[in-house]
N, C-alpha and C positions, 0 to 999 in steps of 0.2 A: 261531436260528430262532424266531418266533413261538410263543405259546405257543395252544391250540385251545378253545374256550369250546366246548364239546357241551352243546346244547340238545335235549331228548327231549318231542314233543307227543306226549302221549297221546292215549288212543284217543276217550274221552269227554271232552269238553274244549268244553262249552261257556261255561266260564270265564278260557277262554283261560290256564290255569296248566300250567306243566312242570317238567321236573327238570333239574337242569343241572349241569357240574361242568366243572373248564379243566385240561387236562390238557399235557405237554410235547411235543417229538417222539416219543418212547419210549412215550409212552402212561399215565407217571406222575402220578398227580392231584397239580397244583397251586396250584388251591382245594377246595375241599371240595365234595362232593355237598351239594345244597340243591333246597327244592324252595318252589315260590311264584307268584306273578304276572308276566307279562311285563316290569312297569314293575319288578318288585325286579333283572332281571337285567342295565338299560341301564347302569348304573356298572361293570359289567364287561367291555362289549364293548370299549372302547377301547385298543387297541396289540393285542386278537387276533384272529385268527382266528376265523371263527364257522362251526360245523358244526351244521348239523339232524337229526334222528332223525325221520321222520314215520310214523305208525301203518303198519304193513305191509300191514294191510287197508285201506288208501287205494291202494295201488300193485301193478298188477300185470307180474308180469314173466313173460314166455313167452320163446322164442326164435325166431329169425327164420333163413332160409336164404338170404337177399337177397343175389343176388353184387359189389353194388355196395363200393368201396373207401373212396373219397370220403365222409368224416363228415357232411359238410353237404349230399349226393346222399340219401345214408342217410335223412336226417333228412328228408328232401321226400317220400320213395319209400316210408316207413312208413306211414302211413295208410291210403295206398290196397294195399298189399303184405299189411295185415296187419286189411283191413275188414270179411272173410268171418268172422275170426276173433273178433270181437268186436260184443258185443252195443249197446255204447253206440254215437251218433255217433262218427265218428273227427275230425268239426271242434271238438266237445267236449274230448275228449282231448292231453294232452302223451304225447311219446314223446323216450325218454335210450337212450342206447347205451352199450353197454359194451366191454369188450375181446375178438376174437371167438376161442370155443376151439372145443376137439372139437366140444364139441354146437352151436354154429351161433353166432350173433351176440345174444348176451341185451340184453333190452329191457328196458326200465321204462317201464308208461303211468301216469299219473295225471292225473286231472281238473284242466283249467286252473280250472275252479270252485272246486275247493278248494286248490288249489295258490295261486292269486290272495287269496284270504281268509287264510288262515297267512299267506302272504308279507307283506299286506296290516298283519294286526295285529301281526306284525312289528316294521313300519318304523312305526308310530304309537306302539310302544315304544320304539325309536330302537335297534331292532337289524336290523342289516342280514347276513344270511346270504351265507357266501361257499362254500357247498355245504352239498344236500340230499340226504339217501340215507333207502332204506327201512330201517325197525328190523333186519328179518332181514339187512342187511347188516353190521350191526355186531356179530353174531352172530360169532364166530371158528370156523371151520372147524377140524374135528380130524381127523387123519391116521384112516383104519381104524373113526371114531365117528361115531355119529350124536346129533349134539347138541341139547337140547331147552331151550327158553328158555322158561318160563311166565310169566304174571302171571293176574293177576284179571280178566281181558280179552282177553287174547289167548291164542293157543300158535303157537310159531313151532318148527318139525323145519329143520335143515340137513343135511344127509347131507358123507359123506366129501368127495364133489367140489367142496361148493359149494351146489349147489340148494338152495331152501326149499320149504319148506309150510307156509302162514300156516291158522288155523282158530281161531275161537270157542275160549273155552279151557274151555267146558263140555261141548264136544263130546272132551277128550281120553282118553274110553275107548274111543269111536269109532274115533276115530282109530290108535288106539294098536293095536287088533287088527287093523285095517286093516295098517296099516304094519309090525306085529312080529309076522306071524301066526308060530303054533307051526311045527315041523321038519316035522310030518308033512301040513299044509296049505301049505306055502311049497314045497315038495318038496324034489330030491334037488341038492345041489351049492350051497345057498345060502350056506354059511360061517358064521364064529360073528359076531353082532351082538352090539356093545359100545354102550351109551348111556350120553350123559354128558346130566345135567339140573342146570337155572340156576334155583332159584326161592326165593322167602321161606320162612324156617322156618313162616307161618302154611300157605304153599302147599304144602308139603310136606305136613304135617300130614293139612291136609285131603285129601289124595290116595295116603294111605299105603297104601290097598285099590290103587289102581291102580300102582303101583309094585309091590305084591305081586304081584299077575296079571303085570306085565313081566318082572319078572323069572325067571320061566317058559318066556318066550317069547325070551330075548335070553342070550348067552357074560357079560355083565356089566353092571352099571347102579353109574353111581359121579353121587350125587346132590351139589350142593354150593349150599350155601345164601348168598342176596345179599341186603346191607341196601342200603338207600335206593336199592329199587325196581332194581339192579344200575344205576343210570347211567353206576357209574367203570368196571366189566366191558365195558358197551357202547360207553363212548367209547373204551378203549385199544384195543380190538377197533376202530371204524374208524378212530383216527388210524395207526393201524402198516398198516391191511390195509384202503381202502377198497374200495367194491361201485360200483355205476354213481351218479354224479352227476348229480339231477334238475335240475339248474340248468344245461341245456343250452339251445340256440336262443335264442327271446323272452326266455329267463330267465338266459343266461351274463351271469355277474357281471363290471363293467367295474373291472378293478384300479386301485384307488388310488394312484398312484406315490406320492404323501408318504410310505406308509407304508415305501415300500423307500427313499426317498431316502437315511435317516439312515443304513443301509448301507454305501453306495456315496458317500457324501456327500466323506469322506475320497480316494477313490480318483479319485475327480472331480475336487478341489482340485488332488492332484498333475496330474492330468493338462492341468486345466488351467494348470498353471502352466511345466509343461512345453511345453506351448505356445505359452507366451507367451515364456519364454525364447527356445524355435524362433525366432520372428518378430523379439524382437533381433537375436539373434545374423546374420538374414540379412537383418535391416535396415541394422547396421552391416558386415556384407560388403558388401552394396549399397552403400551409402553412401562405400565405400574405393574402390569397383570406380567409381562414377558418379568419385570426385578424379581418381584415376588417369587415367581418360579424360580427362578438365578439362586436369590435366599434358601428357597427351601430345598434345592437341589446339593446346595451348598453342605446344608445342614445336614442333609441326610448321607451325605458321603460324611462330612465326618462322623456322624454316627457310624457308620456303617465301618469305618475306619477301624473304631474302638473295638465293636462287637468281634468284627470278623475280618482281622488286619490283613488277610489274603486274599480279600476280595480282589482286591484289583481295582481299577480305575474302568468305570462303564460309563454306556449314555445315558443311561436311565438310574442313577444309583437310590433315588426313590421308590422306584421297583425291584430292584434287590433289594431295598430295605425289607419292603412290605414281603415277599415271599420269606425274608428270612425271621424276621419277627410275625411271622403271620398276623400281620395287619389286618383286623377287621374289615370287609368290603362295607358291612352293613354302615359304618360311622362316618360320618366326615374324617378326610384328610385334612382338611383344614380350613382356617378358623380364624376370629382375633386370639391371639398370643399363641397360638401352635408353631411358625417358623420360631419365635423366641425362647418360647417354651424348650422346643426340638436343642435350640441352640446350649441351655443354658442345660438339661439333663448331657450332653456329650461332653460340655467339660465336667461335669462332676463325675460320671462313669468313667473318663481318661483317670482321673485322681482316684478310683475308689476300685483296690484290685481285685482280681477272681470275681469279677460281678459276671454274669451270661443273660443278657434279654432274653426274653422267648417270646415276649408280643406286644404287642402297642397298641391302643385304640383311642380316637381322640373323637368326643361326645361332650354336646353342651361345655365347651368351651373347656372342658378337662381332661387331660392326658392319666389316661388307666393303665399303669405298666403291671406287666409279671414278668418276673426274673427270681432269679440262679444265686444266691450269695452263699460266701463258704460259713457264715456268721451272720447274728442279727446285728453286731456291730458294724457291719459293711451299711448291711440296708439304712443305719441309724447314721451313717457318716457320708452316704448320701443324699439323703434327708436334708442333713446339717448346709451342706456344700449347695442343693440348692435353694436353698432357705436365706445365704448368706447377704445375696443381691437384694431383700426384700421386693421383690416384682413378684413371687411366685411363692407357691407353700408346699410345699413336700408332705403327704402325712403315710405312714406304713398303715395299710387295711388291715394286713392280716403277714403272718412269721411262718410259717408250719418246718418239721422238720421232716425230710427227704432224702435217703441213702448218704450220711455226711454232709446235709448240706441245707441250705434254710431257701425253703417255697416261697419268694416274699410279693406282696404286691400291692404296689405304693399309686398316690393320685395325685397328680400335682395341676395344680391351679393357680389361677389370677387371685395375689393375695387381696384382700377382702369381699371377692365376691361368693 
């Protein structure tokens, strides 16, 4: 599997510089965190995957109670569903969906204005993003904790289920009694609160009073400090567990197949070559099936030659046979040793004179003739004639005698079987 280039724009970025680091499916970095200009990261996008981090205070996510199913109904039915609720235009706005649980269908809005401009300086770096998600999504969720992400710019709270709360990160004293008040202001039955915090040893530092007061207020606080600004924290966090994908509607990304070809490229060859073989293989059946017919189209013009030397020359002289020998429908036409069979009864009929076929039927690999002889001599000297080649055996069933003339009807077959 591809390996994930995670791109993180910060919050103040009118330099257009980020941090960035590629990490596996697992979420193990495999380059290293770096941090720099857009143009330093374009020698890296080619053969990955590209994920965006975009500042959490660009995007806001609420929830929606929309009954609709439909992804792409969804996506029509937002704006106006969710227009009382927001202050901006909602023609301004993008809207992402996500996967819907208990609490209702989570949203992601961000401004197409700045969603277009990222994307924008992007693709003049020559990176092209194949998903965007807000920071607080690459936040890992902890079972029973509430997890605190800081920087010099932001504060990002996830709580046990999931949810965020994005805030200025100078407002986090604020915040902080808000969200952790004491036993005796939270009341009766609220449990013991465990906080886990993400930030620089200088951010720690500085907020060592405020972690004093929390921990007053909370069952535990287990603090753990990140270098280079946590980028490899936040990318294993969304490659293993992503959040909603802003690169939905106007913005879904149109997959590359070259990149998957080399995959499947192998599986493709066999298969097509297995197909190609298919198409021999039932070009030369064809091709045996078309002689065969040639043979036995053959054979039956000469027969038909013998019988009835006015026939003529037709397309079908197979089917003149059959109407004129009233060939059984009910039997196979044929068979192993019927074109040969066919072949080797017309010369003995050419040599054996005054004979008159009247029918033919070929079953279980044996040709049942009745015919016309002036003599049981005739019938016996056909017999003889095809008996000569040892391939086949002639035997007379039955002679009866007929206005001048002997009823005969002979079975010839594969000699020994």
């Amino acid at each position: 599997m591809a390996e994930t280039l995670v791109i993180r724009i910060p919050s103040a970025n009118k330099d257009m510089e980020a941090d960035w680091v590629a990490v596996d499916a697992m979420g193990a970095c495999t380059v290293a965190p770096a941090q720099g200009a857009l143009a330093d990261i374009g020698q890296l996008a080619p053969g990955r995957d590209i994920t965006l981090l975009l500042p959490s205070s660009e995007v806001l996510r609420i929830y929606s109670d929309i009954p609709l199913r439909s992804s792409a109904k969804i996506l029509q039915a937002l704006p106006f569903a969710l227009e009382e609720q927001l202050a901006q235009d909602v023609d301004s706005l993008h809207f992402a969906i996500g996967e819907r649980n208990s609490n209702g269908l989570p949203v992601s809005i961000v401004s197409h204005e700045y969603l277009q401009e990222t994307l924008g300086s992007l693709r003049e770096a020559g990176i092209h993003p194949t998903a965007a998600y807000a920071e607080s999504d690459a936040v890992t969720p902890v079972p029973s904790t509430h997890v605190i992400w800081l920087t010099e710019q932001q504060l990002i709270i996830r709580d046990p289920e999931g949810n965020s709360v994005v805030s200025d990160a100078e407002e986090i004293d604020t915040l902080m009694q808000l969200r952790f008040p004491l036993e005796t202001d939270a009341g009766v039955g609220t449990g013991p609160v465990n906080v886990q915090v993400y930030c620089s040893e200088a951010m720690n530092a500085a907020h060592a009073e405020t972690w004093d007061k929390l921990r007053l207020r909370i069952a535990s606080l287990d603090i753990k400090l990140v270098t280079d600004g946590g980028i490899a924290k936040l990318a294993s966090g969304i490659r293993t567990a992503p959040g909603i994908n802003l690169l939905q509607g106007i913005y879904a990304v149109k997959r590359n197949m070259s990149g998957v070809w080399p995959i499947w490229r192998v599986a493709a060859s066999l298969l097509a070559a297995a197909f190609a073989l298919s198409l021999a293989v039932e070009g030369l059946s064809l091709f045996k099936l078309t002689q065969q017919e040639r043979t036995l189209d053959a054979a039956a013009g000469s027969t038909l030659s013998m019988i009835a030397p006015n026939a003529g020359d037709g397309p079908d002289p197979w089917g003149q046979l059959q109407s004129r020998l009233q060939v059984s429908s009910g039997g196979a036409v044929s068979g192993p040793g019927f074109i040969e069979a066919l072949n080797v009864l017309a010369g003995a009929v050419s040599q054996t004179k005054n004979l008159k076929i009247e029918a033919l039927n070929f079953r279980n690999e044996t040709i049942d003739l009745r015919l016309q002889a002036p003599a049981v001599d005739a019938l016996d000297k056909l017999c003889q004639l095809v008996n000569e080649g040892g391939v086949f055996v002639a035997v007379i069933q039955s002679a009866n005698p007929s206005d001048n003339a002997i009823k005969g009807r002979i079975q010839v077959k594969l000699a020994g079987s």
